[in-house]
C-alpha positions as CSV (number, residue, x, y, z in Angstrom):
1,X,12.8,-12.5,17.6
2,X,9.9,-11.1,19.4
3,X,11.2,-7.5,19.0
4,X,11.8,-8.2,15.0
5,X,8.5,-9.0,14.7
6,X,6.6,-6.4,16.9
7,X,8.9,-3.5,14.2
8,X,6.7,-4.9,11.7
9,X,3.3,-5.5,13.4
10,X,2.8,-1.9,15.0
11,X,3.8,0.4,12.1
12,X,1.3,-2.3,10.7
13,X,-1.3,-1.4,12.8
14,X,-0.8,2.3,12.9
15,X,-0.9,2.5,9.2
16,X,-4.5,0.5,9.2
17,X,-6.0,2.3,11.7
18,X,-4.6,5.7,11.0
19,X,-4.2,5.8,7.5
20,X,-7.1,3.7,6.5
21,X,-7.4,5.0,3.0
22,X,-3.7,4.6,1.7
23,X,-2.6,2.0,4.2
24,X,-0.5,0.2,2.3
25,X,1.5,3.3,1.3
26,X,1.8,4.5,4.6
27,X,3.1,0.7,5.9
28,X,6.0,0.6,3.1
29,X,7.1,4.4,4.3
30,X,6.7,3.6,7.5
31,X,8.8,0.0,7.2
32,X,11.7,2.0,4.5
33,X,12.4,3.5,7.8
34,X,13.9,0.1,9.3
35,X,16.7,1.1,7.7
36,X,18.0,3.4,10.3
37,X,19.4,0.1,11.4
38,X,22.1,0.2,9.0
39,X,24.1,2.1,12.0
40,X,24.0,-1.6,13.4
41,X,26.7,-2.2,10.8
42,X,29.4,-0.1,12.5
43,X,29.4,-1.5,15.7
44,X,31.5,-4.8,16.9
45,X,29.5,-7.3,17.7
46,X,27.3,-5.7,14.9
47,X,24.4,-7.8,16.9
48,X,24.5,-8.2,21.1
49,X,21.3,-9.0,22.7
50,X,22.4,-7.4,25.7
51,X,22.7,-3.6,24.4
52,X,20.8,-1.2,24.0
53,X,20.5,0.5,20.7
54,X,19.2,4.2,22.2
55,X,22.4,6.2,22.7
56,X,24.7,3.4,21.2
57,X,24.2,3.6,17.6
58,X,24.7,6.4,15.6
59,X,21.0,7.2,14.1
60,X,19.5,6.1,17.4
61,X,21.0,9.2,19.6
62,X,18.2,11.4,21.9
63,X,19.1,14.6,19.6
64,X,17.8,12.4,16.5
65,X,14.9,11.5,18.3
66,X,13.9,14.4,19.2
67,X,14.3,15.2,15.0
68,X,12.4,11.9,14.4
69,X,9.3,13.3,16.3
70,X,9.7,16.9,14.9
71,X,9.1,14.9,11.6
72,X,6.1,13.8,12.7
73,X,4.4,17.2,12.6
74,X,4.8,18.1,9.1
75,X,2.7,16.8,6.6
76,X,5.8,15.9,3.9
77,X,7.1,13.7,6.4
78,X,4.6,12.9,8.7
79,X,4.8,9.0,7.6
80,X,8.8,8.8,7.4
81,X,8.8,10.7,11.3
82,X,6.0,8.3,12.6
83,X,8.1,5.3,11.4
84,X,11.5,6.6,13.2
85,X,9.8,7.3,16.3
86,X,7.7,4.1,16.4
87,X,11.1,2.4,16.2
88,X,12.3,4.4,18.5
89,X,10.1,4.2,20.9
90,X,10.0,-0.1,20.4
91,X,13.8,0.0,20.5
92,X,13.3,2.0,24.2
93,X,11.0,-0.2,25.6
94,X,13.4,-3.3,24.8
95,X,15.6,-1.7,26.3
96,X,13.7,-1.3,29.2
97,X,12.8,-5.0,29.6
98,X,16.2,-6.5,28.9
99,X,17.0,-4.2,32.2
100,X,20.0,-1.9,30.0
């Protein structure tokens, strides 16, 4: 639950603090972009606390990732990259603490 809730409070924070102007823009982009777990969908259990998303699921392979931040540098899609790679980057880190 901890995890849910930390997808939603960082891109939060970036998007204050980064993006002061149009924050609330840049937090809806940045949340649209939860929806790169869709590739949840296709794997059986579609929910195991015990795996790691990074290198399991479809949309969360390194290659992507490596996309994901690429996005970050140009201006279009500056928002939609930073939201992929913040998740990213959360997904990693629960994967390092759960020890996977």
């Amino acid at each position: 639950m901890l995890h849910i809730i930390i997808h939603f409070l960082v891109p939060l924070a970036v998007a204050y603090l980064f993006f002061t102007k149009n924050w609330k823009v840049a937090y809806l982009i940045m949340m649209a972009t939860m929806l790169v777990d869709l590739d949840h969908l296709l794997a059986t259990p579609i929910y195991s606390p015990a795996r790691c998303s990074i290198g399991f699921h479809p949309l969360h392979q390194p290659w992507l990732i490596a996309v994901y931040v690429a996005l970050c540098f140009v201006p279009k899609t500056r928002l939609v990259g930073l939201g992929l790679s913040i998740h990213m980057a959360l997904d990693a880190i629960d994967c390092q603490v759960m020890g996977s």
